[in-house]
C-alpha positions in Angstrom: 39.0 -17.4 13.4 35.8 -18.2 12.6 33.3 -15.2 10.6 30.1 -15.1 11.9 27.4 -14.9 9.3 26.4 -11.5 9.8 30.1 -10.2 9.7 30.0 -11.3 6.0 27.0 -9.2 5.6 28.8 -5.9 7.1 31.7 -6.6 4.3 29.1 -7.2 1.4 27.4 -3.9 2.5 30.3 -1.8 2.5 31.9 -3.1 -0.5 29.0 -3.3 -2.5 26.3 -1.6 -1.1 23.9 -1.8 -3.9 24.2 -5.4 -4.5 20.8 -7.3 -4.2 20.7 -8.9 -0.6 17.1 -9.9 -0.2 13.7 -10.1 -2.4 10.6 -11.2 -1.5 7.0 -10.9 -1.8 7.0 -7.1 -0.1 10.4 -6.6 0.1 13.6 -5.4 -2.6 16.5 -5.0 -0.6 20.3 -4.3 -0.9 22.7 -5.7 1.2 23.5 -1.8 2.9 19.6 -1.8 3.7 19.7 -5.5 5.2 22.5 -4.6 7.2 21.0 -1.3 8.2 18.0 -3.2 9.5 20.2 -5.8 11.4 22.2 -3.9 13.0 19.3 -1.9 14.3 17.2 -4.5 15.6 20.2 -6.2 17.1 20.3 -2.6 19.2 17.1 -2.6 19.7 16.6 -6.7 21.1 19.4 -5.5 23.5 17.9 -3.1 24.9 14.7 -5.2 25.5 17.2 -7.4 27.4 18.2 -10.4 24.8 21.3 -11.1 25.7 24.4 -13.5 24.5 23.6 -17.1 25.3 19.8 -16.7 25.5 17.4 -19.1 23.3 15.2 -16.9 21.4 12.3 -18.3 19.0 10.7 -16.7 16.1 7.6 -17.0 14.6 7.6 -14.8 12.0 7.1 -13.9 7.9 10.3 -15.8 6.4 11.8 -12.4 5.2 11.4 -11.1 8.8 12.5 -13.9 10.4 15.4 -13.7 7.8 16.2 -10.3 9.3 15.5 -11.6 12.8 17.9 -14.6 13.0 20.9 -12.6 11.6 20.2 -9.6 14.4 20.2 -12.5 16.9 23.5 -13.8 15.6 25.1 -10.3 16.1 24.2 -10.3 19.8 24.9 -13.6 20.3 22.0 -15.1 21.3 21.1 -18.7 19.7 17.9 -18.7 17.4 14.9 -21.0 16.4 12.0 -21.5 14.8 8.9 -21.8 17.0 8.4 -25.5 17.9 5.4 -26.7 17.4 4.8 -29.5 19.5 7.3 -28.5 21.7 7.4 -27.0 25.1 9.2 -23.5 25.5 10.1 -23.8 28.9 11.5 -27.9 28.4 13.9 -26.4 25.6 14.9 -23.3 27.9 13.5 -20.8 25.8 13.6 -17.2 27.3 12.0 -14.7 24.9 9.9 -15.3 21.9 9.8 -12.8 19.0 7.0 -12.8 16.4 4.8 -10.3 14.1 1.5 -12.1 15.7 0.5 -11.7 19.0 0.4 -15.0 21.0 0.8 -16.3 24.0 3.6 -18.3 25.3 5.9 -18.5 28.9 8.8 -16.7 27.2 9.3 -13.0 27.7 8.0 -11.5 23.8 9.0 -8.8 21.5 6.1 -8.2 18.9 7.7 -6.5 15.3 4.8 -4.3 14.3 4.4 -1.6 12.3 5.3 0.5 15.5 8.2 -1.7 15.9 9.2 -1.0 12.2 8.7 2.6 12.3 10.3 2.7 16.0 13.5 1.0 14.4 14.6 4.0 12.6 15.5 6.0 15.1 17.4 3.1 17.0 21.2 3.8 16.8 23.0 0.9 14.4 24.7 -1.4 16.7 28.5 -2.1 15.4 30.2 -4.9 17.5 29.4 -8.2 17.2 29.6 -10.7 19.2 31.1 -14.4 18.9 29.9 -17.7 20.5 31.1 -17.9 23.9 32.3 -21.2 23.3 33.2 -23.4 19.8 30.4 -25.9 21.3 27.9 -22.8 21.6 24.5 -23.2 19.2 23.9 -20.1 17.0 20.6 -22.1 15.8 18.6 -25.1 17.1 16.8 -26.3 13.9 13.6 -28.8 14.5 14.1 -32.1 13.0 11.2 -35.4 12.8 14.1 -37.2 13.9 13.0 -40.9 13.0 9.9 -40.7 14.7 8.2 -38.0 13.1 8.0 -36.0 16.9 10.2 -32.9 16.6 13.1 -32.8 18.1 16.0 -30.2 18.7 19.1 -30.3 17.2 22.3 -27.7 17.8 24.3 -26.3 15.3 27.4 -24.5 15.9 29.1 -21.8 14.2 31.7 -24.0 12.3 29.0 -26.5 11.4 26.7 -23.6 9.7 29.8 -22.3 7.7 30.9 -26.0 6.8 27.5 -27.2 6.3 26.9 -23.9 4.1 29.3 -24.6 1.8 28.7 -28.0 1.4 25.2 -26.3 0.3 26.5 -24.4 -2.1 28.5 -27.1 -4.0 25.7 -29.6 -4.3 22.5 -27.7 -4.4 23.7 -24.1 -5.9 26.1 -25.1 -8.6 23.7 -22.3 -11.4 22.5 -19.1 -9.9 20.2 -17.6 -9.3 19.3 -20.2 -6.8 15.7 -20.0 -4.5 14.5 -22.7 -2.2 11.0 -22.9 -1.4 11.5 -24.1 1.9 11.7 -21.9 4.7 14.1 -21.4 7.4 12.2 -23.4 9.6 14.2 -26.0 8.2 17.7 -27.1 7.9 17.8 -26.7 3.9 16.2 -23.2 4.2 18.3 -21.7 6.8 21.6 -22.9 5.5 20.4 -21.2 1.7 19.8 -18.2 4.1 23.1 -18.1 5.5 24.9 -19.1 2.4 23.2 -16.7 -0.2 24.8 -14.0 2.7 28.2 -15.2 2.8 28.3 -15.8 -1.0 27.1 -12.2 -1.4 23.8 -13.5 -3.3 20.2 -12.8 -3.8 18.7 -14.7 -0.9 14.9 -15.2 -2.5 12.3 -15.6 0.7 10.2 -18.3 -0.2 5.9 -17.3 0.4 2.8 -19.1 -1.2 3.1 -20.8 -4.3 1.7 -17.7 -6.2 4.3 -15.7 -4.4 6.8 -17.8 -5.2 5.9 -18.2 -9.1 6.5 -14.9 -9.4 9.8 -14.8 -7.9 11.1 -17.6 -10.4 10.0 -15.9 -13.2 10.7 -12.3 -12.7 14.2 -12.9 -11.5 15.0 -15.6 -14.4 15.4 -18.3 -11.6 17.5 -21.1 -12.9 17.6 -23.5 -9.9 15.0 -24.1 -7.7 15.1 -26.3 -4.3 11.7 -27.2 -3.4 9.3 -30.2 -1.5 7.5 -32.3 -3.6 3.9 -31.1 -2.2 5.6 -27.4 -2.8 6.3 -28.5 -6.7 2.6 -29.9 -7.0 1.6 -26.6 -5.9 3.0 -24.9 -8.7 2.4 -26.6 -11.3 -1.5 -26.2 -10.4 -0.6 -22.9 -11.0 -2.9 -22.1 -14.2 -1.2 -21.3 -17.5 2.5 -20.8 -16.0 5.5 -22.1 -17.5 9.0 -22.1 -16.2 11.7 -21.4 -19.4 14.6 -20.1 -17.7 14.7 -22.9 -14.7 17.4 -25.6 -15.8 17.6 -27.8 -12.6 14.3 -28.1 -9.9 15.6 -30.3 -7.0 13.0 -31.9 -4.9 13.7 -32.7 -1.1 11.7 -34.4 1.9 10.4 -37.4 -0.2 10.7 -39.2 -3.6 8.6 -37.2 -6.8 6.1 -39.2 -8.2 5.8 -40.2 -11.9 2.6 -38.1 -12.7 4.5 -34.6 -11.0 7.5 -35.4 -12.8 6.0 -36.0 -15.8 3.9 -32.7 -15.4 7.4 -30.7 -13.6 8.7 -31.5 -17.5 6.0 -30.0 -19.2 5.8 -27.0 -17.0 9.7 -26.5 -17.4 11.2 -27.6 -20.3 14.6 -27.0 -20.2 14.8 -28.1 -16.4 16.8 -31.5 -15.3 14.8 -33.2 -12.3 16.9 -34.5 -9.2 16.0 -35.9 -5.9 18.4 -35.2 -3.4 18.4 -37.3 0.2 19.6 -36.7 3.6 18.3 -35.1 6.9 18.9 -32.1 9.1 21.3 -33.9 11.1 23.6 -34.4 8.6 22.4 -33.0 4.8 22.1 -34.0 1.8 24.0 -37.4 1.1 23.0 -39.1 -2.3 21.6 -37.1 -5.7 19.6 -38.8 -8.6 18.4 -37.8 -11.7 14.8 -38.4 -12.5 14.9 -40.3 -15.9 13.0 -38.6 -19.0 9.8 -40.9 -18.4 9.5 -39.7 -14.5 11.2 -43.0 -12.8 13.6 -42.2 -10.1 16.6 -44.4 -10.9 19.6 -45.2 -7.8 21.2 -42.2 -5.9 24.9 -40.9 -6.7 26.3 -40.7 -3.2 27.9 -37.2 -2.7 31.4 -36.9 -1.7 32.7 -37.5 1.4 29.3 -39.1 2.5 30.2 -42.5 4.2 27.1 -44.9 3.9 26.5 -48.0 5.3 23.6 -50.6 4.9 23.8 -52.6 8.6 21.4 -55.3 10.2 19.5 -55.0 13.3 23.0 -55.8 15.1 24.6 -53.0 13.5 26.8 -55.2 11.3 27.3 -53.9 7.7 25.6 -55.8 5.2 27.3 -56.5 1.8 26.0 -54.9 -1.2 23.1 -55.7 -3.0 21.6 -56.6 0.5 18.6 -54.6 2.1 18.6 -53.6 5.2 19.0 -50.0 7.5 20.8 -47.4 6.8 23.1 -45.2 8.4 25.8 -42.5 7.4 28.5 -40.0 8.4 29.8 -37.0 7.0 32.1 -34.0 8.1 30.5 -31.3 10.2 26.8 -33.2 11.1 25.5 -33.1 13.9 26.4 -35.0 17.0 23.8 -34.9 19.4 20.0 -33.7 20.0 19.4 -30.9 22.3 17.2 -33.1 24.8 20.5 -35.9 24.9 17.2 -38.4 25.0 17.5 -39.6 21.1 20.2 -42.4 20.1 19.4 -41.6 16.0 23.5 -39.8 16.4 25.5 -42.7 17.9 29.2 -43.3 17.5 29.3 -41.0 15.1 27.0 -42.2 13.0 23.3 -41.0 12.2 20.7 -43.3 11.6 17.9 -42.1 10.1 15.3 -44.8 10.4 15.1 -45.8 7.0 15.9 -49.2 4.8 18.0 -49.1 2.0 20.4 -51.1 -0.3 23.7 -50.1 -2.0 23.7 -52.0 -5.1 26.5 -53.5 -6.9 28.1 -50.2 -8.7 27.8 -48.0 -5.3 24.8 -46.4 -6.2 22.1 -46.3 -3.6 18.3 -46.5 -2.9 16.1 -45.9 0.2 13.2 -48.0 0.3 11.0 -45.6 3.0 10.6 -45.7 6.3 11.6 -48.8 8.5 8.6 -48.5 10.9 6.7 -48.2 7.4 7.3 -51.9 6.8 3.9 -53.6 7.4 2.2 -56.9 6.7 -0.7 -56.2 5.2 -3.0 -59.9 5.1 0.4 -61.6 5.1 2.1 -59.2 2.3 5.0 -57.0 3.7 4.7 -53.6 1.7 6.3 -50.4 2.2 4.1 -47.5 3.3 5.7 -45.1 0.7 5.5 -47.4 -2.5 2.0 -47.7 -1.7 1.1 -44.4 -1.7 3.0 -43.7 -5.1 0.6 -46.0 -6.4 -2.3 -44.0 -6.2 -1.0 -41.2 -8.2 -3.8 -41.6 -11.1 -7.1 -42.1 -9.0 -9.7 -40.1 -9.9 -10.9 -37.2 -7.8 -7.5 -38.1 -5.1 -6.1 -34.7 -4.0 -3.5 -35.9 -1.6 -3.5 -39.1 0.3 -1.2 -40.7 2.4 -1.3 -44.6 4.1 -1.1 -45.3 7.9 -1.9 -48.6 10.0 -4.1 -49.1 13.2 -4.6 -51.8 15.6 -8.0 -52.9 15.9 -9.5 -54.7 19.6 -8.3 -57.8 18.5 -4.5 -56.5 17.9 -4.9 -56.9 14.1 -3.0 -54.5 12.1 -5.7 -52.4 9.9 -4.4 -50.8 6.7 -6.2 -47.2 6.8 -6.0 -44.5 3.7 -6.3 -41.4 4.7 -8.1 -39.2 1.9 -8.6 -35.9 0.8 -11.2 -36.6 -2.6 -13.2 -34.5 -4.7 -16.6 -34.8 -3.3 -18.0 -36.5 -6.7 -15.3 -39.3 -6.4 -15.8 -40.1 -2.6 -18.8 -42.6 -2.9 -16.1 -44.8 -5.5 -12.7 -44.1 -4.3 -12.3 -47.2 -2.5 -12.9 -49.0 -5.6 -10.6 -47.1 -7.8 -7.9 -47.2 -5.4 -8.0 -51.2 -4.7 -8.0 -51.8 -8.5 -4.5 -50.5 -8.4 -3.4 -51.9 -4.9 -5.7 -55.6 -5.5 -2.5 -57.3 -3.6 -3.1 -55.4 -0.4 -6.6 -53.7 -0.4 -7.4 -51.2 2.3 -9.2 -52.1 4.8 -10.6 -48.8 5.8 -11.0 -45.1 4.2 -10.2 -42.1 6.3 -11.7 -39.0 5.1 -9.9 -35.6 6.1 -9.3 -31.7 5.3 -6.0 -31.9 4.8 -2.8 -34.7 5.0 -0.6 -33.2 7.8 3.1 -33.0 6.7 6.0 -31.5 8.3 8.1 -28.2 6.5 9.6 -30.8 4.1 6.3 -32.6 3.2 6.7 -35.3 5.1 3.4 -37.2 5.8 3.1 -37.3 9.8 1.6 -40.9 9.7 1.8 -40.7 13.4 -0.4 -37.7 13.8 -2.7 -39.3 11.5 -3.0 -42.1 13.3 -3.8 -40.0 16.5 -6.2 -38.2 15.2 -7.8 -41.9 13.6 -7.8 -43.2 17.5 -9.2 -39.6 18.4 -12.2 -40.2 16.5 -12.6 -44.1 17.1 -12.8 -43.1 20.8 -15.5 -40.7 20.3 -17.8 -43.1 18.1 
């Protein structure tokens, strides 16, 4: 029979009650007082009328929300993340519990202070419930799919414990382990779930100052992070990293200028980029080489990879073309049954790719981030990593536009250093002359999803947005 998650925690607490469960930026707690506070607010979300098989968001702190989802799990009720994006009542979400008030169609439960101080007195509840079927979600988790739109996809019980230990092996191999990412994601709510089965620290990622101070006060040696998440710390002033050995980045390629700089800030640390998705993990590791290149992936094992054609016919190696995997345990379908990315038991992810000769692999980017720029195809993603020296370029990202006449516009969207604005275009087309951009988009910030991702299609909204209005 199958353990629920939070069964594991009841064990740990009782055999080792003192063990360290859960640290974060206000919080130092052992695996008794994490239990103590699930079992509780499992108690109390009953008696607000949660019940098994109910869709309950959260929007809350990632060490709440830690304590949140495993409460849920107890009572049987399947948990998210707040969509954004996405309709509450099109996902058939009935109650919505978060530490801000907001407004929404599902029935809410606000954690306060009076919620917090309220909770003591509830009674500990002590049964727990299991899925009422082995097809029953215990979490929807919010993926960009391949277009970039969230979309929902269901993970069962047996797929969290498999995919957690598959989580374990390839990304926790030295302890102590913290990801960076948040449980709004599928990397940081399987790190949740494992660090609770193992019986480990589960570190609860915050801002990057926040999390500096986790790494180095509890000698992190691993650490699972974005690449914008990375950059952040090492802007950090004056911070170094000696006791990380391995930083893993996740949600998009590091450049040569953070790697570079990741090496100076951490010493002792190996760089890896690990690929794969929400639907089905990671699939393919590689190690950043000492001068900051990123050379071909190291499938993992029991990933099945395939380069196909637009026909879906496998392509020999050393060919380009799109990719598509399968592994044990990934997801098989989208919660809105609308998205054909999970198809014969395959997942296709949207990208291009090539296996070379020797089995190792690369990804390319995007394959709706192929363009012909003034009759030279170039890849969205290789352009932007082009642009990592530019004076005054904070972060940047590349998207395309259609103009009246149905000619594709290259656009750079920009966030510059006021002093460098007035030359950026120059400085960036000395180091892009083969496809100069034909227009500079100015903005506050490039919008990204929980991995980093660049939303190129919400940039290009809000571009059409503001054509509209000129």
């Amino acid at each position: 029979m199958l353990q629920p998650t939070v069964a594991l925690l009841y064990d740990h607490a009782q055999r080792r009650p003192q063990a360290s469960q859960l640290i974060s930026r206000r919080w130092e707690l052992t695996t008794a007082q994490v239990a103590g506070y699930v079992a509780r607010m499992a108690r109390a979300f009953g008696q607000r009328g949660i019940a098994s098989g109910d869709l309950v968001s959260i929007a809350c702190d990632n060490d709440l929300a830690f304590l949140v989802t495993l409460a849920l799990e107890q009572i049987g009720a399947t948990s998210c993340t707040s969509p954004s994006g996405v309709a509450h009542d099109a996902l058939g979400i009935s109650w919505h519990i978060t530490d801000v008030v907001a407004e929404t169609a599902a029935q809410t439960i606000l954690i306060d202070d009076a919620f917090m101080v309220a909770l003591v007195s509830v009674e500990p509840l002590l049964t727990i419930a299991s899925p009422s079927t082995e097809t029953t979600p215990v979490r929807l988790i919010f993926s960009s799919g391949t277009s970039g739109i969230p979309v929902a996809v269901p993970f069962t019980l047996e797929q969290v414990i498999q995919r957690a230990t598959l989580a374990e092996a390839i990304w926790m191999p030295d302890r102590p382990f913290m990801s960076l990412i948040t449980m709004a994601s599928a990397s940081g709510y399987l790190t949740a779930m494992a660090n609770v089965r193992s019986g480990d620290t589960y570190f609860s990622p915050g801002d990057p100052i926040d999390n500096a101070r986790l790494l180095r006060e509890n000698n992190v040696s691993t650490v699972k992070a974005s690449p914008v998440q990375l950059a952040a710390l090492c802007a950090l002033p004056d911070l170094t990293f000696p006791d990380l050995s391995r930083i893993e980045s996740a949600g998009g390629p590091l450049s040569v200028a953070l790697a570079q700089r990741l090496s100076e800030v951490a010493p002792s640390a190996s760089l890896l980029n690990l690929y794969g998705s929400t639907e089905a993990g990671t699939i393919a590791v590689a190690r950043i080489a000492d001068d900051g290149t990123t050379p071909p992936a190291v499938l993992v094992a029991g990933a099945d990879v395939e380069v196909v054609d637009d026909l879906d016919q496998p392509l020999p190696h050393g060919t380009e073309g799109l990719i598509r995997w399968r592994r044990p345990y990934q997801a098989t379908h989208y919660a809105d049954g609308t998205r054909t990315s999970l198809r014969d038991g395959w997942f296709y992810p949207g990208d291009r790719g090539v296996i070379h000769p020797d089995g190792t692999f690369s990804i390319l980017g995007r394959a709706d981030n192929l363009v012909n720029s003034g009759g030279v195809k170039v890849q969205l993603e290789a352009l932007d990593a082009r642009l990592s020296t530019v004076p005054g370029l904070v972060d940047w990202a590349y998207f395309t536009d259609v103009d009246a006449f149905g000619i594709e516009r290259l656009i750079l969207a920009a966030v510059a250093l006021p002093e460098h604005q007035s030359t950026l275009v120059a400085a960036v087309n000395e180091r892009t002359p083969d496809v100069p951009v034909n227009r500079l988009y100015l903005v506050d910030e490039i919008p990204r999803n929980a991995m980093g991702k660049v939303l190129r299609h919400e940039l290009r909204q809000r571009f059409a947005t503001l054509a509209s209005q000129q």
